[in-house]
KOLVEX-511533 format. One record per residue (C-alpha): x, y, z; residue in one letter. Coordinates in steps of 0.001 Angstrom, whole numbers, m for minus. Each point is the difference from the previous one (the first is absolute). Layout:
% KOLVEX-511533
<tipa xx="X" yy="Y" zz="Z" res="A"/>
...
END
This chain:
% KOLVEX-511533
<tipa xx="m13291" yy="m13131" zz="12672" res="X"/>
<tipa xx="2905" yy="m2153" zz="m1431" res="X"/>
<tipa xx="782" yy="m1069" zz="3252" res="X"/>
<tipa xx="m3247" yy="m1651" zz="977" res="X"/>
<tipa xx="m56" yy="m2176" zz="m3266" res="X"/>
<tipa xx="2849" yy="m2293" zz="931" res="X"/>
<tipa xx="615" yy="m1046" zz="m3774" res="X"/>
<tipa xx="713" yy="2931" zz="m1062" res="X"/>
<tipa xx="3520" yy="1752" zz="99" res="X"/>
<tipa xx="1030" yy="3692" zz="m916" res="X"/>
<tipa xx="2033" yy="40" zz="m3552" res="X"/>
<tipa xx="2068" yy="2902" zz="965" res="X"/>
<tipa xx="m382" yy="1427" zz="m3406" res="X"/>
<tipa xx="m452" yy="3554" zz="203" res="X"/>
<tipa xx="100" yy="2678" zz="2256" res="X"/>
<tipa xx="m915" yy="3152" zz="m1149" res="X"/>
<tipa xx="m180" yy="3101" zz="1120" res="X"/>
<tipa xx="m1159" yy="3475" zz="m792" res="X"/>
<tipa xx="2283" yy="2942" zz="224" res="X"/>
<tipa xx="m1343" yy="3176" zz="1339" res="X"/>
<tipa xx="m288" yy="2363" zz="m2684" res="X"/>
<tipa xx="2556" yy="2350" zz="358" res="X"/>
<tipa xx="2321" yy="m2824" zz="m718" res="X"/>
<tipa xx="1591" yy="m525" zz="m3382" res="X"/>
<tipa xx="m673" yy="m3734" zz="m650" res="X"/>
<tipa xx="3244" yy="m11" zz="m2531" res="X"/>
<tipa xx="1846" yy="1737" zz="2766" res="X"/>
<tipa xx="m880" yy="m2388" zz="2562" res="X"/>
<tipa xx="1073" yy="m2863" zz="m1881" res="X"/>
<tipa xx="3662" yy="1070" zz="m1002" res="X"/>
<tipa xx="354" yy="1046" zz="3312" res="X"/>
<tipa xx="m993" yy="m3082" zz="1135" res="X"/>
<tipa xx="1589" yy="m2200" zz="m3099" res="X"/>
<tipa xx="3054" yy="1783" zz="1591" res="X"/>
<tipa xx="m65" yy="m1193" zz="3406" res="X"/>
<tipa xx="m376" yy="m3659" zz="m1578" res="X"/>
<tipa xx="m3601" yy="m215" zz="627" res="X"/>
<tipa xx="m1817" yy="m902" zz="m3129" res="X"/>
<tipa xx="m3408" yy="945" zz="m946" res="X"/>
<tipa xx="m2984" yy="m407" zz="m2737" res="X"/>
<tipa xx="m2744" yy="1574" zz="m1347" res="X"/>
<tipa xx="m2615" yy="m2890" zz="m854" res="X"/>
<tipa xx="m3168" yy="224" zz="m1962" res="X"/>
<tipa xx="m20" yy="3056" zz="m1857" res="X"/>
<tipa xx="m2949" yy="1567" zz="m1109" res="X"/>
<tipa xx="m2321" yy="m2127" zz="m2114" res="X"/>
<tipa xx="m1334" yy="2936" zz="m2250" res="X"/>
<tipa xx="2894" yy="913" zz="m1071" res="X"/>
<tipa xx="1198" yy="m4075" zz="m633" res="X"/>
<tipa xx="569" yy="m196" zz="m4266" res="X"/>
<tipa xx="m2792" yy="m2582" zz="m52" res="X"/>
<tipa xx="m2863" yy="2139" zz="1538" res="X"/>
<tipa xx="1485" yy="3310" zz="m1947" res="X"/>
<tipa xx="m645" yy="m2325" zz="m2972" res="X"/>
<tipa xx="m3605" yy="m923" zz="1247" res="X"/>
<tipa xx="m718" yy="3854" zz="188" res="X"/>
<tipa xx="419" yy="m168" zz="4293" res="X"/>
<tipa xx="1534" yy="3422" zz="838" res="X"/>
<tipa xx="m1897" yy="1665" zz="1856" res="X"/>
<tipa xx="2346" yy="1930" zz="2999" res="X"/>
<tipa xx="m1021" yy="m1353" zz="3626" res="X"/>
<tipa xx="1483" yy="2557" zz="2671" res="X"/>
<tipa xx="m186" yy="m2153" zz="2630" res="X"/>
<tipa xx="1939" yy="m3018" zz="m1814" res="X"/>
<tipa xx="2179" yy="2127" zz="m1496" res="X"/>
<tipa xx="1131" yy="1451" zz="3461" res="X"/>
<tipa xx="451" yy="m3118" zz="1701" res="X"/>
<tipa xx="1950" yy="m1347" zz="m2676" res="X"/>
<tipa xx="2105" yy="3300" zz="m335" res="X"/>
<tipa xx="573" yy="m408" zz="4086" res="X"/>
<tipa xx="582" yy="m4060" zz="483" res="X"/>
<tipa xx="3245" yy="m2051" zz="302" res="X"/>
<tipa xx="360" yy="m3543" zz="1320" res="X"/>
<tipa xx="2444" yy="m308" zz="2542" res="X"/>
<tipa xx="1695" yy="m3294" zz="256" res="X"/>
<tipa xx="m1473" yy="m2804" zz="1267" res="X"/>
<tipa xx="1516" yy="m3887" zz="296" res="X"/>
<tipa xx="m529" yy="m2722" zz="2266" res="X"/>
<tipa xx="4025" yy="374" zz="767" res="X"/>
<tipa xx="254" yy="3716" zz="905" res="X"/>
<tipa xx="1374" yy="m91" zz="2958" res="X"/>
<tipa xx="m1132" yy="2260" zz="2854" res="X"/>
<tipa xx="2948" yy="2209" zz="m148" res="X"/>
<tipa xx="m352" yy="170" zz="m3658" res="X"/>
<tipa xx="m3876" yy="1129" zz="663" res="X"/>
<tipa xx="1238" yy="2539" zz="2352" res="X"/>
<tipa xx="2381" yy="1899" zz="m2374" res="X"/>
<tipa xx="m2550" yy="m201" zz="m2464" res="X"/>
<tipa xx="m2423" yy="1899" zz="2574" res="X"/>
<tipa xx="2595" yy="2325" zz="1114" res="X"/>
<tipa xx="1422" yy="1079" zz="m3765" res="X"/>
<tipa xx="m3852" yy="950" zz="m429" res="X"/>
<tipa xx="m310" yy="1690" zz="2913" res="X"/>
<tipa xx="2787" yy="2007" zz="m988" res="X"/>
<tipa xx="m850" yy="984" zz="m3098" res="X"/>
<tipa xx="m3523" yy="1206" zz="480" res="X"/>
<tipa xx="1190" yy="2109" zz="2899" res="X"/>
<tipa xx="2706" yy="1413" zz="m1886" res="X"/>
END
């Protein structure tokens, strides 16, 4: 789609992804903290965001909660260079088949 509207570019923001769930999120991101590679956890959960726990919001919502339990952003910049991409991929790769 964003490459048939010419005035729009990509921000290379975010790239998330979602770990399989046998994977300890914490885990995954010393390990990969470790190999230099850092990573966040954007947009936690909104229910459980001090505002809406004021407004009475708390209700539990598995599926939210899961995701959120499971994501990470890997790095993404409009200067990571290919090789830089690769070890990314390949530190992951290791990881999760560990």
């Amino acid at each position: 789609l964003l490459k048939s509207i010419p005035q729009v570019n990509h921000a290379y923001h975010l790239y998330p992804i979602l770990l399989p769930k046998e994977i300890d999120r914490d885990k995954f991101i010393a390990n990969m903290r470790h190999c230099g590679i850092g990573l966040q956890v954007h947009y936690g959960l909104v229910h459980i965001h001090p505002y809406y726990v004021f407004e009475g919001y708390t209700d539990s919502t598995p599926i939210a909660d899961d995701f959120s339990a499971r994501v990470v952003s890997l790095p993404i910049f409009p200067d990571l260079t290919d090789d830089e991409q690769a070890y990314v991929v390949e530190s992951l790769r290791k990881f999760i088949n560990e």
